[in-house]
C-alpha distance (Angstrom), angle and dihedral (degrees) to the residues before:
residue distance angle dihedral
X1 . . .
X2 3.75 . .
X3 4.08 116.0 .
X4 3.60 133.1 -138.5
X5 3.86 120.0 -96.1
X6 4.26 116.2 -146.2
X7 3.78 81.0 -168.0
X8 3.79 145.7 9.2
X9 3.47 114.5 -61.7
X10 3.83 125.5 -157.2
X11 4.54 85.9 -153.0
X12 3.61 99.6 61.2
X13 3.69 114.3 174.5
X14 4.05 120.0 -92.2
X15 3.67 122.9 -83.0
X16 3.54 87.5 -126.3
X17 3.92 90.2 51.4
X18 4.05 82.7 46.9
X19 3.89 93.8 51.0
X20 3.90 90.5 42.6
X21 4.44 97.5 46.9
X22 3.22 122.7 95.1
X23 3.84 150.9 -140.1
X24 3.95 119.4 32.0
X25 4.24 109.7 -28.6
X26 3.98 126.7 166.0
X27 3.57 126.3 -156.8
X28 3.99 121.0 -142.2
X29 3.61 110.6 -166.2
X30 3.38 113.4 -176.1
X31 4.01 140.9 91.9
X32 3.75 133.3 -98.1
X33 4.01 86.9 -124.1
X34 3.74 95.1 55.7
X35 4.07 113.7 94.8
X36 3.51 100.7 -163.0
X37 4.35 75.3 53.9
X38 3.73 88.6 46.3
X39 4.01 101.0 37.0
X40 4.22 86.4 51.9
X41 3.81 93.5 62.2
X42 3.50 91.4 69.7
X43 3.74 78.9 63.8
X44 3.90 101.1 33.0
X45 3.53 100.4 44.5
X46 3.89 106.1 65.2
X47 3.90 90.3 33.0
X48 4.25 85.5 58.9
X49 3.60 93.2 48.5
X50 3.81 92.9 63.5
X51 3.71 84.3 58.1
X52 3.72 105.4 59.2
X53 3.69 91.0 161.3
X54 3.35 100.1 57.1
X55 4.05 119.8 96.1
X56 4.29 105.9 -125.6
X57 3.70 99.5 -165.2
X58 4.39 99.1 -176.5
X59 4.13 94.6 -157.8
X60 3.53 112.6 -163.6
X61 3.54 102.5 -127.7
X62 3.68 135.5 -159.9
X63 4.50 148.3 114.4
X64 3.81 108.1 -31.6
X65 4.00 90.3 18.0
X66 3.97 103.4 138.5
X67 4.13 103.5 -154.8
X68 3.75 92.1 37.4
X69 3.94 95.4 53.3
X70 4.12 81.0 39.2
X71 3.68 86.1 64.9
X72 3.77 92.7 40.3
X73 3.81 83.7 -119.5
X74 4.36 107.6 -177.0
X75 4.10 99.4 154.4
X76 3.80 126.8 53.3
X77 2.63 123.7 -127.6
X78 4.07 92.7 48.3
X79 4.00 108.2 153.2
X80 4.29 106.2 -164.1
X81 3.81 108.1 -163.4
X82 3.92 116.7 -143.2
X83 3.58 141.6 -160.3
X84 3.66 117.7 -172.1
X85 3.89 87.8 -31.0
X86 3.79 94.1 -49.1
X87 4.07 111.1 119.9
X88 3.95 103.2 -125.8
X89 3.85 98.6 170.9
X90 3.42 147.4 4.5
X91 3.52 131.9 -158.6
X92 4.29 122.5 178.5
X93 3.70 117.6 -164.6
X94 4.00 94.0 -9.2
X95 3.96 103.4 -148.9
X96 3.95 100.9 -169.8
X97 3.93 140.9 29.4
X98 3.81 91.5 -114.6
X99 3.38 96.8 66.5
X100 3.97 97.7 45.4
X101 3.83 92.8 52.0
X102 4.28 88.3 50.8
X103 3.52 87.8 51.6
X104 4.45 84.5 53.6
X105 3.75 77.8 41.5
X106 3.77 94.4 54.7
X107 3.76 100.0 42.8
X108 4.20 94.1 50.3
X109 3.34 76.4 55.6
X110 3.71 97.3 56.6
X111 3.44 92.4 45.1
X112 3.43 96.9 67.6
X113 4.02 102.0 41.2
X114 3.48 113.2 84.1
């Protein structure tokens, strides 16, 4: 089971425990020194909160980082929506509301194809 993150943390979880988790996860890499990171939580944070359900794993990202270059990660803030391992969405350096809540939009979706 992979566990929320309040901030970035520098232990993410596996890519194999990634692949292998299930229901609706997002991945945050970034870094708590970045500001287009910082300036995007403005953004990020009240979106998330609608979604209680959701797993928000913040991955501090960076050269040498194993899940981030797994992901092919090159912009922070990159969010990667999941269902049950399965990338859905991705959104890198999400500028407005809208598009954050069609990427929630997009991954309930997910969940319930087959």
């Amino acid at each position: 089971m992979i566990a929320a993150t309040p901030d970035y943390t520098a232990e993410p979880p596996t890519r194999a425990a990634v692949d292998a988790s299930r229901g609706a996860v997002v991945l945050e890499f970034g870094t708590a020194w970045c500001g287009w990171c910082r300036r995007a939580q403005v953004l990020l944070n009240p979106v998330f909160a609608a979604y209680p359900a959701v797993v928000r794993v913040r991955v501090e990202d960076g050269p040498g980082r194993p899940l981030g270059r797994s992901f092919g990660v090159k912009l922070w803030p990159t969010l990667i929506f999941l269902v049950d391992g399965r990338e859905i969405v991705r959104l890198v350096r999400p500028e407005d509301e809208q598009a954050v809540r069609a990427a929630f939009a997009q991954q309930a979706q997910g969940a319930t194809s087959p």
